[in-house]
N, C-alpha and C positions, 0 to 999 in steps of 0.2 A: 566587560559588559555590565550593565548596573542592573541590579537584582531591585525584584518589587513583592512585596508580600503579597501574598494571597491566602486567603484563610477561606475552607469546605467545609463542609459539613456531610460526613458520610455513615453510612450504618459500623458501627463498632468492629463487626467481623470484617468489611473491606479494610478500618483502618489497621486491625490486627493480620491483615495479610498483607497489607501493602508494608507494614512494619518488618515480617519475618521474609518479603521478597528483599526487601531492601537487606537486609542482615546475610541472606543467603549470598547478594549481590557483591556485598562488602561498600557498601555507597550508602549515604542520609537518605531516610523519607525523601528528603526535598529533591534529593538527586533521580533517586528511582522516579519519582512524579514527573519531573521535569524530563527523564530520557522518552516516561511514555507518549508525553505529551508531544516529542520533538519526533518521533514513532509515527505517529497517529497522523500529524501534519502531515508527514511524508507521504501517505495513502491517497492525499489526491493524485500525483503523477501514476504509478500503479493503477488507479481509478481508472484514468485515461488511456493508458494501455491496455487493460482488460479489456475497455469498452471497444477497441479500435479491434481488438482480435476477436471480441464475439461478432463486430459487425463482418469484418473480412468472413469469419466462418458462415454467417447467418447467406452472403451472397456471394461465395466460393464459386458456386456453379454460373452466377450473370458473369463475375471474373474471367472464368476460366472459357467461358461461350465467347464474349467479346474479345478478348485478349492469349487466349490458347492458354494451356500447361505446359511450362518444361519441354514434356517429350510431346507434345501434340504440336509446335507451335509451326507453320509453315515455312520453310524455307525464306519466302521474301520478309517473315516476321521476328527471324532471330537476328 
């Protein structure tokens, strides 16, 4: 895959920490930047699921009225 420069500009203690994660890591600055970033991406799909279980929890109870639970659900409904 073809690489493209990017050049940031950051406060001196981020770039001196992102230096000694990288070093902890055994991987380049460029590498560590690049894993967070490919990281970060990743958080939309998670986003999505989060959101889909606070909604299921937030109407648990219309679910479970309309549609029964497990052990509630009637005979003609399992």
């Amino acid at each position: 895959m073809a690489k493209t420069q990017l050049n940031v500009r950051v406060e001196e203690s981020t770039a001196e920490a992102a230096r000694r994660r990288a070093q902890q890591r055994g991987v380049s600055v460029n590498r560590y930047i690049e894993e967070l970033v490919r990281q970060d991406a990743g958080e939309a799909g998670r986003t999505f699921v989060e959101a889909a279980a606070d909604f299921m929890k937030q109407y648990e109870a219309v679910f479970a009225e309309e549609f029964g639970t497990p052990d509630r659900r009637t005979p003609e409904k399992r």
